[in-house]
C-alpha positions in Angstrom: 63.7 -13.6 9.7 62.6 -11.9 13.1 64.7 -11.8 15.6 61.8 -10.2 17.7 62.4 -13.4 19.9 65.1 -12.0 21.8 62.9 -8.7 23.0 62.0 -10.1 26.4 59.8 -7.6 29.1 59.5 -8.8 32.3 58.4 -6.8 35.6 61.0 -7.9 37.9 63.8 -6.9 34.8 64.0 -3.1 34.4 60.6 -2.3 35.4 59.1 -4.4 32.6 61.1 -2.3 30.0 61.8 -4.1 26.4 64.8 -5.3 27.1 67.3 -8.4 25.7 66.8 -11.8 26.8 66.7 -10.8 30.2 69.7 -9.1 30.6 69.1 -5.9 32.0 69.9 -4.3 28.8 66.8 -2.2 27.3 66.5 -1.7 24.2 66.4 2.3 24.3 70.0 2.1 26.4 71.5 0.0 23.1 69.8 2.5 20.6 70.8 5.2 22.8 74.7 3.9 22.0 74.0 3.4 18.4 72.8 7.0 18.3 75.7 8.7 19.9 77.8 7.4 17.0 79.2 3.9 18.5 78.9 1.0 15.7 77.5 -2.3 16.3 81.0 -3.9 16.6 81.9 -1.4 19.4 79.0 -1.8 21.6 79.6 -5.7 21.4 82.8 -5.1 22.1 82.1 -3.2 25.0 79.2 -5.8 26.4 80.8 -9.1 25.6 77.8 -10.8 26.7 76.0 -9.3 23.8 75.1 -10.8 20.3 74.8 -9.5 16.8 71.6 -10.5 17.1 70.7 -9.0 19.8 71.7 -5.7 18.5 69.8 -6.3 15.4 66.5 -7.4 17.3 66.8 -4.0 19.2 67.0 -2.1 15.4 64.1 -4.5 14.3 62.4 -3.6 17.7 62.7 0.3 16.8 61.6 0.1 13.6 58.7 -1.4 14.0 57.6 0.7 17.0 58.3 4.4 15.0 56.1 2.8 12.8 53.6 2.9 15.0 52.9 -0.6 14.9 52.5 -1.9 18.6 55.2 -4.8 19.7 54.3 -6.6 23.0 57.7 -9.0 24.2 56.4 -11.7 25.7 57.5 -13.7 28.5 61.1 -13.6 29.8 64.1 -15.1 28.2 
């Protein structure tokens, strides 16, 4: 099951960066957390109005992309 849904890029949101359902939170700043050594729990913790799934759409998100396949969100959440 995707969760590709909740990858949103809009212009007015973050300069049009990949981010989740219109939040203002891109998906480089969660991998960014992920990659200093926070766990999933933590940064949902820390951002209440986050979701598992948003977390996981942001992991699905990166993988795709370092495989060099091209994801384009669409429209805005």
């Amino acid at each position: 099951m995707s969760r590709l849904d909740r990858i949103t890029s809009d212009p007015e949101i973050c300069h049009g960066q990949p981010s989740i359902r219109g939040l203002r939170y891109t998906v480089e700043s969660l991998l960014e957390l992920l990659s200093a050594g926070m766990s999933v729990d933590e940064v949902l913790e820390d951002y209440p109005d986050l979701e598992r799934d948003d977390m996981l759409a942001a992991l699905e998100f990166a993988a795709l992309t370092a495989g060099r396949q091209r994801v384009v969100p669409l429209g805005a959440a």
